[in-house]
N, C-alpha and C positions, 0 to 999 in steps of 0.2 A: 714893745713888740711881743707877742706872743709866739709863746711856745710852742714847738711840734706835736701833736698829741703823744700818748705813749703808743711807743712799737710794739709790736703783739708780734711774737716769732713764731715763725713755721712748726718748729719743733722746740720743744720742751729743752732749755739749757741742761748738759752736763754739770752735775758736783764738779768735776776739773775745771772745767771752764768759766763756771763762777769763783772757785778758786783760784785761777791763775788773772784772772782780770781784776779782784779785790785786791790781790798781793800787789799786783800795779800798779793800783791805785796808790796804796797805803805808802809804795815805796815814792812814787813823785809827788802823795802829799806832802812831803819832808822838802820838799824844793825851796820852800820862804825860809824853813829850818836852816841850811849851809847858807843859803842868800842872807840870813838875817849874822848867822855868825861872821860871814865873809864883811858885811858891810861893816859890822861889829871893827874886824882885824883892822880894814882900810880907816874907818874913823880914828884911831886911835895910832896909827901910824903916821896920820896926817897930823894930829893936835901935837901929839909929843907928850901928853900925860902920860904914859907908861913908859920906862927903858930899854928898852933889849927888844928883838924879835921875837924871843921865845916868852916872853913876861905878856908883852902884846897878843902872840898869838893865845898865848896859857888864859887871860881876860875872856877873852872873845869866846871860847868854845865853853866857855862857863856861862854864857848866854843862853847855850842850844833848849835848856829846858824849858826858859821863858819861848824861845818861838817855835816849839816844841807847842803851845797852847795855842798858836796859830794853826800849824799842824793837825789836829783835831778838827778846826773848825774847815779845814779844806778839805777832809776825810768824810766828813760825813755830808756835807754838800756837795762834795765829789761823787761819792757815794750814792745818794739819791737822784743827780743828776744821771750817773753810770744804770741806775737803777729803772730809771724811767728810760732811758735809751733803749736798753734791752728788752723793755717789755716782761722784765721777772716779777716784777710789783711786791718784790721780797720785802722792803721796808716798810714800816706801817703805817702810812702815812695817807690823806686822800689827795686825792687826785686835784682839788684845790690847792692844798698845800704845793703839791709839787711844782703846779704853773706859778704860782709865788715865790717861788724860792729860786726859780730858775727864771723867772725876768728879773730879781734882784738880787740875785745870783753874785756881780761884779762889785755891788756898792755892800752890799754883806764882807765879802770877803776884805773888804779895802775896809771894813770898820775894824775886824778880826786883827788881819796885820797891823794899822794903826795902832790896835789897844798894845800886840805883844810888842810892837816898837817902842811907844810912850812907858812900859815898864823897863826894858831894856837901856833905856836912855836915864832914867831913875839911875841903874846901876854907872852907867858910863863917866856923867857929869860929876858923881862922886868921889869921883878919880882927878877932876878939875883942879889946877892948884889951890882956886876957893870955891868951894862947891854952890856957898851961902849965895853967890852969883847968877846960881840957874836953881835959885827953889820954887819958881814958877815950873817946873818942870814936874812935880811932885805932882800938882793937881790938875796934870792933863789925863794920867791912869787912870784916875778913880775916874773922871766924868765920861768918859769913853765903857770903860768895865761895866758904868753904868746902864749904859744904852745898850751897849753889847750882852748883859743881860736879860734887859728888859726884851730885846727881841728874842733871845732862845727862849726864853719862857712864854712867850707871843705865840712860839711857832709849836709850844706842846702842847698849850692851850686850845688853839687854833684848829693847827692841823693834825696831830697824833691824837688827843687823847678823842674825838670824835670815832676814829679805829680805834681804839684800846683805851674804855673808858679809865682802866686800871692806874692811869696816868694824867687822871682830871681830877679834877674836885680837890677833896684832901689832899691827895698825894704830889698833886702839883701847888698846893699850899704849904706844904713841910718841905718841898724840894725849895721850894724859893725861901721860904724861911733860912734852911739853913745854908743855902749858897749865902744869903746876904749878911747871917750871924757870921759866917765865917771869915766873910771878906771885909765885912767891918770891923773883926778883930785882928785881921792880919792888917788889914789899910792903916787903920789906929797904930798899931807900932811901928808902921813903917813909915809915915807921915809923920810923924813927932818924933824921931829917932834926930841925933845930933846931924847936923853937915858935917860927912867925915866917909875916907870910903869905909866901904863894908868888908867887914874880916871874908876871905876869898871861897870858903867853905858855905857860909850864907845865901852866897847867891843864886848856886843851883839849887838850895833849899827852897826859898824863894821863888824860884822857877815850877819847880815842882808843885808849891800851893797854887799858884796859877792854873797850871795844867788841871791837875784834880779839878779845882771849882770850874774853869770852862768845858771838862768831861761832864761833869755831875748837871752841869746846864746843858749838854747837848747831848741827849739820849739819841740812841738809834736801832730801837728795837724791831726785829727780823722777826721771819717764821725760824729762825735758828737759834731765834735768843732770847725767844719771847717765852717758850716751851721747855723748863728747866724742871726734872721730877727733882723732891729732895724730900726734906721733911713731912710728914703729914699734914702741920698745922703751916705747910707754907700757903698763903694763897694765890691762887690760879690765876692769871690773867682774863679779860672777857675778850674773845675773839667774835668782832660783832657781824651777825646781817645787816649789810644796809638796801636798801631799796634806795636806787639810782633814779635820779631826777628826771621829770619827761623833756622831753626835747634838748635833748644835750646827748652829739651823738658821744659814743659808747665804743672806742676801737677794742675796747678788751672783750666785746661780741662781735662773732664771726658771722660773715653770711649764711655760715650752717647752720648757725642756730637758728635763725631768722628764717631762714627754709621749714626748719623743723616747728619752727612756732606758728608759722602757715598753716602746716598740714593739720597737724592738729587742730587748728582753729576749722580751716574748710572741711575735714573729715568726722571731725567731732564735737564742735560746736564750744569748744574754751573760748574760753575768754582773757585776753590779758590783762593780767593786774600791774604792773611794775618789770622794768629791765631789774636786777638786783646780783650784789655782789656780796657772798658767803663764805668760808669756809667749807673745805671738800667732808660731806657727813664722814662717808668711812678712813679719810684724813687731815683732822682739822687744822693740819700746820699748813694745809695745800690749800690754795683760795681758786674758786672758782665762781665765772662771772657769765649769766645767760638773764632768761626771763622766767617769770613767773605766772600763769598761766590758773585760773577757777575754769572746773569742771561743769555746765550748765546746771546741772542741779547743785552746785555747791558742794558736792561728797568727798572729793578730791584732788588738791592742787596739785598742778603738774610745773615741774623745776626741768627747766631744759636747759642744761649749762655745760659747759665747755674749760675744762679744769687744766691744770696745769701739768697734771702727769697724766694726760689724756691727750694724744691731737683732735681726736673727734669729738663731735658735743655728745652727753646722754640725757636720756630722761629720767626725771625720778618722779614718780606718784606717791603720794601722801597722806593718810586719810587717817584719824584723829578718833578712834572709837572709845566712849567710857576714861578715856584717861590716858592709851596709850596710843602708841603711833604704827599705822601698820606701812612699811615703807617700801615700793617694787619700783626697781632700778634695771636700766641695762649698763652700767658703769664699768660692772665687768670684774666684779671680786664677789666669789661666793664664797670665799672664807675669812671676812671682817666678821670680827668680833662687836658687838652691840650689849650696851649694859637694859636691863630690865624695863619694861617698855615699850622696846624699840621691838620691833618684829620686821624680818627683813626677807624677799625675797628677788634673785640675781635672775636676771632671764637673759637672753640671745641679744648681739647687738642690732642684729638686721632683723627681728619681731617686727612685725605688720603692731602700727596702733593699734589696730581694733583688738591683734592676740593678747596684746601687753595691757589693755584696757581690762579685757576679759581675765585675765590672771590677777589682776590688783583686785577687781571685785570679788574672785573667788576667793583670795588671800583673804577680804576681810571679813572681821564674823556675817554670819548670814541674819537676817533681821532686826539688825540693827541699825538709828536712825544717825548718820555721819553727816557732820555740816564740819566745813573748815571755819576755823578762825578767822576772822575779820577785822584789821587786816592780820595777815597769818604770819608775821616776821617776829611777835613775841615768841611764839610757837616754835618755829623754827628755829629762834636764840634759843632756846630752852634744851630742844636736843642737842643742840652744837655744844653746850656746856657741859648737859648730861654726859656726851661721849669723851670732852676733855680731860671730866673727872676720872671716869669709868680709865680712861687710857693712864693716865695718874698714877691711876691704884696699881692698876696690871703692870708697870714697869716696877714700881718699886716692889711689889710683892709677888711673885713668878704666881700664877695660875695652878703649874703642876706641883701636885705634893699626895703624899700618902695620904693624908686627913683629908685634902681637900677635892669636893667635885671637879669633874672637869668642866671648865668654863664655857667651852661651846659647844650648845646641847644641837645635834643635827637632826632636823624632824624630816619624816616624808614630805616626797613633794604636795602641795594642794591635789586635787583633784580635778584633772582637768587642766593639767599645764605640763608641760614640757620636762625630759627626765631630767633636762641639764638645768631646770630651776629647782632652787635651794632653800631654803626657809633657817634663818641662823638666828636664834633669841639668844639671850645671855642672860646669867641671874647675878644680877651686878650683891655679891655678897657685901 
């Protein structure tokens, strides 16, 4: 059965309210966690392998870490399930991926719990008056761990690293590398160890190496977690344009935009290239998703998108002179900062096309021959990077200082446009 597409909300989620519904999440992810301890106390109350009530229960909660790795894996399937319901598209993940995860949604989850079971049962049977009796038990973990692997690595291959290439190739070559060194060296001692129980300290030990390796296989990077300043020499994530496939509707485009790619079209002759889903230029943690739109003579692509800290869509015009970019937007910040290159000018939201046409061409130098890129999404990744870095810098090193210029030069307006439009360069030092 297929999935519901994603919801697209009226209004823009509150920080609290993703807040308070993550916390929800996180706290009845833990649900298999007391289930798996509970069934833990009942097992072992029923055999009669441990004494006492309190010894029996003392066993059991020494589980929690082992389905504690289940825990994880209901969090972040939780998580992206919660994620596409709301329509936030905070996770990084495509839109394929999501409808896969979410029709196999119940047989995933039921591999997850089996595998934290079949370790937990490891622990329990060792407790057996002869343990020697269930060593068929030993090698139901490992071939399950197995599978249960191979699909998170599936799913970042797949479906994440496609959005955040930073997560493919290599780096999803050394992640599985060392999930698998790691599990092979812990499985190896723990497969060949005597039949005998385990000193009682071990076990949440044990629990915990689980947890790690099924964290370390199931990444779940956000616009909050993907964007970390730190070191210099850290490197940056790629937050990618994609250009959305034709005939596949598109709920994360509104019928305004689709009004607004009309007009444009009947009033001035663009042409559309691609529905396409980016990064917000003046804030690349913020994704926004509309069309993409050539100017009949080719001199400037017009983006008409519908961002997430926007309810309304805007336009952005594009035009690509000598090397840099001359950028006119009604998005509606005329004090973002842009690193070298970028040349930026903010006009009125309710501009007549034709004014905002006429302002973009004044914006850019005068006879000079401007053709966009074909297709123009290299382009476009290119700025979105440039401002990544540029934003990078600017957190860890404050702008303002004695020595230093200040970083947003304010030029007059063009000539021939509006007082309330702004022209903002930066000289990315």
């Amino acid at each position: 059965m297929s999935p519901e597409p994603r919801a697209v909300p009226a209004t823009p989620a509150s920080p609290a309210e993703k807040i308070t519904a993550t916390f929800t999440l996180g706290i009845g992810s833990n649900f298999t966690t007391m289930a798996g301890v509970l069934a833990a106390w009942i097992f072992l109350t029923r055999t009669g392998w441990v004494d006492g009530f309190w010894k029996q229960l003392f066993q059991a909660f020494l589980l929690a870490p082992v389905f504690l790795g289940d825990a994880m894996n209901a969090y972040v399937l939780g998580r992206i399930a919660l994620d596409t319901r709301r329509g936030w598209d905070d996770v990084q993940i495509t839109d394929e991926g999501r409808r896969a995860l979410s029709r196999m949604h119940y047989p995933w989850r039921a591999l997850s719990i089996a595998t934290s079971a079949s370790l937990a049962a490891i622990f329990l049977v060792s407790l057996a008056p002869d343990p020697a009796a269930f060593a068929w038990v030993r090698y139901v973990f490992p071939t399950l761990l197995f599978f249960h692997a191979a699909r998170c690595l599936y799913t970042i291959r797949t479906y994440v690293s496609p959005r955040l290439p930073s997560f493919g190739g290599a780096a999803l070559f050394k992640r599985a590398m060392l999930a698998y060194l790691a599990g092979a060296l812990w499985l190896g001692w723990l497969l060949t160890r005597p039949h005998a129980p385990f000193v009682w300290w071990s076990v949440p030990l044990h629990g915990c190496a689980f947890f790690l390796i099924v964290g370390w296989l199931q990444p779940l990077p956000s616009k909050f977690s993907i964007f970390q300043p730190g070191g210099s020499g850290r490197k940056l994530p790629k937050l990618v344009v994609e250009p959305l496939r034709a005939g596949i509707s598109q709920p994360a485009i509104s019928g305004d935009v689709r009004g607004e790619e009309a007009r444009w079209q009947s009033e001035h002759g663009f042409v559309t290239i691609s529905d396409v889903r980016m990064p917000l230029l003046e804030m690349p943690l913020f994704e926004a998703a509309g069309t993409a739109l050539a100017a009949p003579d080719n001199a400037s692509l017009l983006l008409v998108l519908q961002a997430e800290v926007r309810s309304r869509p805007h336009c952005t015009l594009i035009s690509w002179v000598d090397g840099k970019a001359f950028v006119t937007t009604n998005f509606g910040s005329t004090t973002s900062r842009f690193p070298a290159g970028i040349t930026y000018l903010s006009r009125q939201p309710d501009e007549t096309p034709a004014s905002f046409l006429a302002a973009h061409r004044a914006a850019c130098p005068a006879g000079t021959d401007t053709t966009i890129p074909q297709p123009p999404w290299a382009a476009l990744q290119a700025m979105v990077e440039a401002m990544i870095v540029f934003l990078h810098r600017e957190i860890q090193v404050p702008a303002a200082g004695p020595h230093q210029e200040a970083p947003l030069q304010a030029c007059k307006p063009v000539e021939g446009t509006s007082a309330q439009a702004t022209i903002a360069e930066v000289t990315d030092k």
